[in-house]
C-alpha positions in Angstrom: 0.0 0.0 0.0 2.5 2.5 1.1 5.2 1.7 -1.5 2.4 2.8 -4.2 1.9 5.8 -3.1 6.1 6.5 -2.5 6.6 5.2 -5.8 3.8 7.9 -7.1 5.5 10.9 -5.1 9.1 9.6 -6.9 7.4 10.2 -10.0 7.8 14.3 -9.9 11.1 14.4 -9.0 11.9 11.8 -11.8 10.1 13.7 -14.2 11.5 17.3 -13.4 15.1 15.7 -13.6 14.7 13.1 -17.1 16.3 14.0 -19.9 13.7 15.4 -22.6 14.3 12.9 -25.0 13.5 10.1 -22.2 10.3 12.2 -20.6 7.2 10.4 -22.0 8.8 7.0 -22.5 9.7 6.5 -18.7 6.9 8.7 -17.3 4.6 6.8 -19.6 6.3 3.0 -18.5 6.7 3.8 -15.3 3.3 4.8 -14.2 2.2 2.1 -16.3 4.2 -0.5 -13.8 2.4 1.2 -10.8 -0.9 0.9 -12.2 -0.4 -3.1 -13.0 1.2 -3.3 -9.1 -2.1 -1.8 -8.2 -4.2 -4.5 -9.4 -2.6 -6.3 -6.6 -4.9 -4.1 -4.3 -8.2 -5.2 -5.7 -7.4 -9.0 -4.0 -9.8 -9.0 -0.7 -7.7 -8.7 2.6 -4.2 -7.2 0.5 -4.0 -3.9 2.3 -2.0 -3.6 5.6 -1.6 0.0 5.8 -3.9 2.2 4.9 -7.6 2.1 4.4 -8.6 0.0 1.4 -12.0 -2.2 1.0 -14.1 -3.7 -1.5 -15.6 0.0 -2.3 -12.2 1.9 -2.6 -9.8 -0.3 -4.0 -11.5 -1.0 -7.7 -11.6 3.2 -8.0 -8.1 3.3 -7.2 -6.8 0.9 -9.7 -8.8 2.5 -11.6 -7.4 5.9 -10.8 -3.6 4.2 -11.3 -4.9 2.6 -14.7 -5.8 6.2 -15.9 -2.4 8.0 -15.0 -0.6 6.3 -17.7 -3.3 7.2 -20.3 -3.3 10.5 -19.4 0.3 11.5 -20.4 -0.1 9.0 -23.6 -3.2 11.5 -24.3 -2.1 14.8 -23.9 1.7 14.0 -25.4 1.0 14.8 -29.0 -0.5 18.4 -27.9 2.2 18.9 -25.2 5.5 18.2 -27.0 5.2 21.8 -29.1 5.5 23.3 -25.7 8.9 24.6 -23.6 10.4 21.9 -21.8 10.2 23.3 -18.6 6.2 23.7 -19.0 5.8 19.7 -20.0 8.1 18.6 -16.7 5.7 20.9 -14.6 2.6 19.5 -16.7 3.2 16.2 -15.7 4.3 16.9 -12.3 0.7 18.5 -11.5 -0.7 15.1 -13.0 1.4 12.9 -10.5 0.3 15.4 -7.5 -3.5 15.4 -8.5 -2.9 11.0 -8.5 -1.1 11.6 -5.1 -4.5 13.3 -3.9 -6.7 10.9 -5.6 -5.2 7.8 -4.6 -4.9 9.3 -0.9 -8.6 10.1 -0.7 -9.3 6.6 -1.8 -7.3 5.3 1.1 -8.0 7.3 4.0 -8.9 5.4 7.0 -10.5 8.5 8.8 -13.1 11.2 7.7 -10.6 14.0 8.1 -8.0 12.8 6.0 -10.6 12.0 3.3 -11.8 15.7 3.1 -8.5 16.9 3.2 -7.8 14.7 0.0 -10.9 15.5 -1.1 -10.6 19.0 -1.5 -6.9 19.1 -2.5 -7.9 17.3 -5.6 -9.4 21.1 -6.4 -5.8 22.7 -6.7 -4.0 20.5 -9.6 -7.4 20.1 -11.4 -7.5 23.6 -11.6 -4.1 24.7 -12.3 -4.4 21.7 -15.3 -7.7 23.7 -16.6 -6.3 27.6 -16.1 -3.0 26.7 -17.5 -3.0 24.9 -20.1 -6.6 24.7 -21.4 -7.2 25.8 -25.0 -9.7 29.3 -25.2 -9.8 32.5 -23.0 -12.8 30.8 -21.4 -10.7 28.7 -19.8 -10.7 31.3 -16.6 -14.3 31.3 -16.2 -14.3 27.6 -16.2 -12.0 27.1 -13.6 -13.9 30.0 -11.4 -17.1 27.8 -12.2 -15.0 24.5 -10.5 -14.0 26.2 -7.7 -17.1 28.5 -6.4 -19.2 25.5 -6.6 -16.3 23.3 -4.7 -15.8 25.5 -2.3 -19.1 26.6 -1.5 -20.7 23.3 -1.2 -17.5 21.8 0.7 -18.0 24.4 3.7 -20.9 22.9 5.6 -19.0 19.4 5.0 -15.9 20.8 7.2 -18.4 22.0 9.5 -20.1 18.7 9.5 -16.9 16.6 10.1 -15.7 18.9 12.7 -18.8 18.4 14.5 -18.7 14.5 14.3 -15.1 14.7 15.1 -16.4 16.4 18.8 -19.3 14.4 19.3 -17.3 10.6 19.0 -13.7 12.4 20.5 -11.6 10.9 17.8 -11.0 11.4 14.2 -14.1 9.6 12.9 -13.2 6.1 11.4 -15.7 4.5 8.7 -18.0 2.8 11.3 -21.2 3.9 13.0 -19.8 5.1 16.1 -21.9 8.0 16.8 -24.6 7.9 19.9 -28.4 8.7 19.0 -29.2 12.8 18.0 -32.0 14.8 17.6 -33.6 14.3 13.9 -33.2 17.5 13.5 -29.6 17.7 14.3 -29.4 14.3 12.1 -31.0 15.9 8.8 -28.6 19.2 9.0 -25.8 16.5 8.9 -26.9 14.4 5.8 -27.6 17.5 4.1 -24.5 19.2 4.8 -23.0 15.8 3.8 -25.0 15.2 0.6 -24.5 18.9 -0.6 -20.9 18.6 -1.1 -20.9 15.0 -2.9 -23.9 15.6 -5.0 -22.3 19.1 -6.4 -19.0 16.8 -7.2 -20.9 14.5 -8.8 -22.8 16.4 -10.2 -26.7 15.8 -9.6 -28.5 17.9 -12.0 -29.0 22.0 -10.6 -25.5 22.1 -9.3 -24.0 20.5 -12.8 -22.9 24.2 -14.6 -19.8 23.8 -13.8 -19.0 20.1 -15.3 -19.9 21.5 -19.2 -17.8 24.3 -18.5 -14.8 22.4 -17.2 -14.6 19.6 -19.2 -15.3 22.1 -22.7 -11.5 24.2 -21.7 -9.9 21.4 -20.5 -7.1 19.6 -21.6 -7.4 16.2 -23.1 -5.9 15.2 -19.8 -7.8 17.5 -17.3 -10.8 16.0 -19.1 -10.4 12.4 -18.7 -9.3 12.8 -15.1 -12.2 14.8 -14.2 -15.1 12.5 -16.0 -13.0 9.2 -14.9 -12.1 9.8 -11.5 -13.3 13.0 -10.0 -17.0 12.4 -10.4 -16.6 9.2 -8.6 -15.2 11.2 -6.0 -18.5 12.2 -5.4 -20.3 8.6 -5.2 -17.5 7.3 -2.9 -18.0 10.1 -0.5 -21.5 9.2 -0.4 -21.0 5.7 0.2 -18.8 6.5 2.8 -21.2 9.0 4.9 -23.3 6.1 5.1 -20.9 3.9 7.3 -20.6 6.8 9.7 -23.8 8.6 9.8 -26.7 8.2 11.4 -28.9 5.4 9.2 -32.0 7.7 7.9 -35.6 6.8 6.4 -35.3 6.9 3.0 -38.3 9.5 3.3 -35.7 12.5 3.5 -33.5 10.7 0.0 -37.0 11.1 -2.0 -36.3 14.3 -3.5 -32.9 13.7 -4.0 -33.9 10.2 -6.4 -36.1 12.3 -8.0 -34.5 15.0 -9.0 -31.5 12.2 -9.6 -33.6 10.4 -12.4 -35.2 13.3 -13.8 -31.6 15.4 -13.9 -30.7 12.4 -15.5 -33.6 12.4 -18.3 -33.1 16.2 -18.9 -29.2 16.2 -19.2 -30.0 13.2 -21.7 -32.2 15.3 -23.9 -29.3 18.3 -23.3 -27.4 15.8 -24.9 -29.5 15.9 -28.1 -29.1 20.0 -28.9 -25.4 19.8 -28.4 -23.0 21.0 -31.1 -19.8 20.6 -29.2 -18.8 17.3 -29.1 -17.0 18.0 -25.5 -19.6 19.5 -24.3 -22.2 16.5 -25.5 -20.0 14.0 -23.9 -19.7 16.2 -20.4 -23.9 16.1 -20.8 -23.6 12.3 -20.8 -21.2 12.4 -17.6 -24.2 14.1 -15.6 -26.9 11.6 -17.0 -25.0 8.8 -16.2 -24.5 10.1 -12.5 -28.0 10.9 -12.0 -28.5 6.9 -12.2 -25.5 6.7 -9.6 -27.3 8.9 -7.5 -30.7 7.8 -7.4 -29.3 3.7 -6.5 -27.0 5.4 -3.9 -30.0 6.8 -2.2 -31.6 3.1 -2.3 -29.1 1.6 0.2 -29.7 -1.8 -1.1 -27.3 -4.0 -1.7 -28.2 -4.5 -6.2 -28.6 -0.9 -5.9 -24.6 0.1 -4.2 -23.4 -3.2 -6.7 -24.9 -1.6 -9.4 -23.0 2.1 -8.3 -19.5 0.6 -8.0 -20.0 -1.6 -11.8 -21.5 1.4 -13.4 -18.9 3.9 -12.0 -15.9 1.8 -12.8 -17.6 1.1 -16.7 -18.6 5.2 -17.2 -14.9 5.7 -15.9 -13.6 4.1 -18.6 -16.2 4.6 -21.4 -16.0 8.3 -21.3 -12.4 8.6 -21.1 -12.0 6.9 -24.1 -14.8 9.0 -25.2 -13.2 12.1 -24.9 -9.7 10.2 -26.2 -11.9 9.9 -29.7 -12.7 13.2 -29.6 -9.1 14.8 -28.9 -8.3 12.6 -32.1 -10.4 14.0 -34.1 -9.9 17.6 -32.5 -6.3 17.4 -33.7 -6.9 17.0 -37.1 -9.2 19.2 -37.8 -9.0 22.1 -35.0 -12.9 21.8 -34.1 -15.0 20.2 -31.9 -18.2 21.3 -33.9 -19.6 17.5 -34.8 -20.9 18.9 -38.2 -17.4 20.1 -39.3 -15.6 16.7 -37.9 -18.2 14.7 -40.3 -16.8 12.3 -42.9 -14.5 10.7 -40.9 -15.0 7.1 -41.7 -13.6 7.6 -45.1 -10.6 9.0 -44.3 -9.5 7.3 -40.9 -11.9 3.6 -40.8 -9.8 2.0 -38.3 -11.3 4.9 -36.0 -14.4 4.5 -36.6 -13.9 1.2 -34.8 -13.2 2.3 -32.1 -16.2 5.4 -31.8 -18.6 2.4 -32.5 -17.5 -0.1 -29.8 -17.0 2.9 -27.2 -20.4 4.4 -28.3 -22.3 0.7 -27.7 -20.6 0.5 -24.1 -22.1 3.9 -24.0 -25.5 3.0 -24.8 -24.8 -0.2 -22.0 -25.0 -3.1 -25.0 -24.9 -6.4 -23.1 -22.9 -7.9 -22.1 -20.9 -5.2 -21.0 -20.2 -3.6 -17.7 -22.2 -1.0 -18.7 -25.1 -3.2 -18.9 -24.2 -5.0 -15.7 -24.4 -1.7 -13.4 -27.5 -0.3 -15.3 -29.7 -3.9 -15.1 -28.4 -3.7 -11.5 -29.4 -0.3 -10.9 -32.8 -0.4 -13.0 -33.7 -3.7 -11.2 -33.3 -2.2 -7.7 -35.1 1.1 -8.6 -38.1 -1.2 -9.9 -38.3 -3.1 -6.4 -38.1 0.3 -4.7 -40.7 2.1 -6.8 -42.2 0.6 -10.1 -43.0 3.9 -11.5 -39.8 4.7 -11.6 -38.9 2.1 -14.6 -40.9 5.3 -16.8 -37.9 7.1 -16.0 -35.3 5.3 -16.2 -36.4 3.7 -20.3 -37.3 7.0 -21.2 -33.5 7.9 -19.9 -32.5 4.5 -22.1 -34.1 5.8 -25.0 -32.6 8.9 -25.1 -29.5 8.0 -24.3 -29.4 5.8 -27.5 -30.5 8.5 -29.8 -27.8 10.8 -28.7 -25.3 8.4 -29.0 -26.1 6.9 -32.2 -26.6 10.5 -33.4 -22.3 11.6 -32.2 -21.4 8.4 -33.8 -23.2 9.3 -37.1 -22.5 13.0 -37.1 -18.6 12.3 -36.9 -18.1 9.6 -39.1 -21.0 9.4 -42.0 -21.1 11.9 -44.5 -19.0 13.6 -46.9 -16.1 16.1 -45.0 -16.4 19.4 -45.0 -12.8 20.3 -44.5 -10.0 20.6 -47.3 -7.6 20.3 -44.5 -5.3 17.3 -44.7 -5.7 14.8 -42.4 -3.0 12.9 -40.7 -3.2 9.3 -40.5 -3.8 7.6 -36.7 -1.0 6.8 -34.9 -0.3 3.6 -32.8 0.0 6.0 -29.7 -3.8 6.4 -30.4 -5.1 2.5 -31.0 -3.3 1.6 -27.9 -4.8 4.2 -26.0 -8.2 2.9 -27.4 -7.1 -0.8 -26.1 -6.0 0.4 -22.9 -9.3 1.7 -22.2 -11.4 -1.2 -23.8 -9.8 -4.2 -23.4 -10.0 -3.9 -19.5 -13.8 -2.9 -19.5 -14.3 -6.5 -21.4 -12.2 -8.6 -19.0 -14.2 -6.7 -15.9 -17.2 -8.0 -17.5 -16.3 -11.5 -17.5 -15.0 -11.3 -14.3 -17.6 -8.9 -12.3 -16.9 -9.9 -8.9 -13.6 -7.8 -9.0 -15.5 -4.6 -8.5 -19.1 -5.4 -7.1 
């Protein structure tokens, strides 16, 4: 446990010191090497150190496995920059896995929220620095206000846990009996900060935003890891607070399922293809949401498959549409048409990433959603309205990227590089996992 995260710090001094023609190579192998020694993790009864169970450790291989891509990703866009810049670039990607992999390990609530929120500082130098229009600014302002200002009463709330059991509060009900008032300002206090991560739908501006100036790395970090942030903190608040009628969680499924329906048919009016994938981040969450709030066991099984599948499905996602927004300079899907005549192999890939998108059985996708929809029936049979009309729409939007990018005749002369074998194996990384999950479920659920 601890020799992962020492061998993680020694990453920023290696990659301030490499020479430049060595920097992506090693960076690249050697975070690769961690992220297969943190497979180790996901065996039951592995950890000795630190905090790891059978909710945290799939996320943080998960976390390790995305490292590697992330530098594979952004190295084409990165190597036009000074050399100084790309050693700090990477350096701020090794820091933000230091925080990640920290909050997934924390043994007590205060060390998770100081994780928690450190994760805002490299995210948001990532965005501010090196994202690609002037809007970048207002995005990262977005990130932080709605952080910050939904993290407060969480400090507050931990502080106040912290008193009542006189000890930093481990993950365990330890707390005596309070009024239900007292009980209700906690959950909410709790809940506001997760749900804003997440995002639920209402406090999701800032996601769009974010994700639409981000670099290709800031982007697959935040849609594969950070949102899960959210869930897990959730999940977590559970073993410590007070257990509450699910009477006080009805508004939250709710607005869950239909923030998830109306980001869906958000989804649909999108030009951007960023921003149209971002859209599909908060509909997907919405579903993690409303089987969080269940408390069943389907419902949590379903969380952790369909968060550990939409990890790796929209990172790839957003890996297809840095491709294509380096050939052609646009995200605008009518511009980036035409693109199975010129690149096929491509296409490939932007149909098998869109099916696991759409959750096509048998893959993990499918598993977490037939999980979740399953438990949501049992709970409230209206509910399956919802949740098809979510399906439905879903398929549309996704079926309508995939033919808007690659059908059609192109409409720009520009000429078109062909893909490179950095790319395809950054397509395999992500997919080939996702199908060996699937076949093996128990790993994560």
């Amino acid at each position: 446990m601890l020799k992962i995260i020492f061998m993680t710090t020694m990453m920023i001094p290696m990659a301030m010191a490499l020479k430049p023609k060595m920097l992506y190579q090693m960076t690249t192998s050697y975070s690769f090497m961690i992220a297969l020694l943190s497979m180790s993790l996901l065996e039951p009864n592995s950890n000795t150190h630190l905090h790891l169970d059978h909710t945290s450790a799939p996320l943080l291989s998960l976390s390790y496995w995305l490292l590697p891509m992330t530098i594979m990703a952004s190295q084409h866009a990165m190597t036009k920059e000074p050399l100084q810049r790309q050693r700090t670039f990477l350096s701020t990607l090794v820091l933000l896995q230091l925080f990640i992999s920290m909050t997934f390990m924390a043994s007590n609530l205060t060390l998770m929220y100081i994780m928690f929120e450190a994760t805002l500082i490299p995210t948001l130098i990532i965005i501010t620095r090196w994202g690609q229009q002037t809007e970048r600014l207002t995005a990262g302002t977005y990130f932080m206000l709605y952080t910050l200002t939904t993290s407060m009463p969480l400090l507050m709330m931990i502080l106040f846990i912290n008193n009542m059991t006189s000890t930093p509060t481990f993950f365990m009900q330890m707390m005596q009996p309070i009024s239900p008032w007292t009980e209700l300002m906690l959950w909410m206090a709790c809940l506001g900060a997760f749900l804003a991560k997440m995002p639920i739908y209402g406090l999701h501006l800032w996601l769009p935003k974010a994700h639409v100036e981000a670099p290709i790395a800031g982007s697959m970090v935040l849609a594969a890891v950070l949102l899960k942030l959210g869930g897990y903190g959730i999940i977590r608040m559970m073993q410590i607070l007070p257990t509450m009628k699910t009477d006080l969680f009805l508004p939250f499924i709710v607005l869950a399922l239909w923030g998830a329906t109306l980001a869906n048919l958000t989804c649909l009016q999108q030009t951007d293809l960023k921003s149209l994938i971002a859209y599909s981040s908060i509909s997907h969450m919405g579903l993690v949401v409303a089987a969080i709030m269940i408390q069943t066991q389907w419902s949590l099984s379903g969380t952790m498959a369909l968060m550990i599948a939409h990890g790796f499905t929209s990172s790839a996602l957003f890996c297809l549409a840095n491709t294509t927004y380096e050939r052609t300079k646009t995200r605008i899907m009518i511009l980036t048409r035409g693109f199975h005549n010129i690149l096929p192999m491509l296409t490939i890939w932007w149909l098998l990433t869109n099916l696991m998108n759409i959750a096509t059985p048998p893959t993990m996708n499918f598993t977490g959603e037939l999980l979740i929809a399953s438990s949501l029936f049992n709970w409230c049979p209206m509910t399956i309205i919802m949740f098809g009309l979510s399906m439905l729409i879903t398929a549309s939007y996704s079926l309508h990227m995939f033919l808007s990018t690659q059908t059609g005749t192109p409409l720009l002369n520009t000429t078109t590089h062909p893909t490179h074998s950095r790319e395809h194996l950054l397509m395999i990384l992500h997919i080939i996992p996702l199908m060996l999950i699937s076949m093996k479920p128990e790993l994560v659920i």
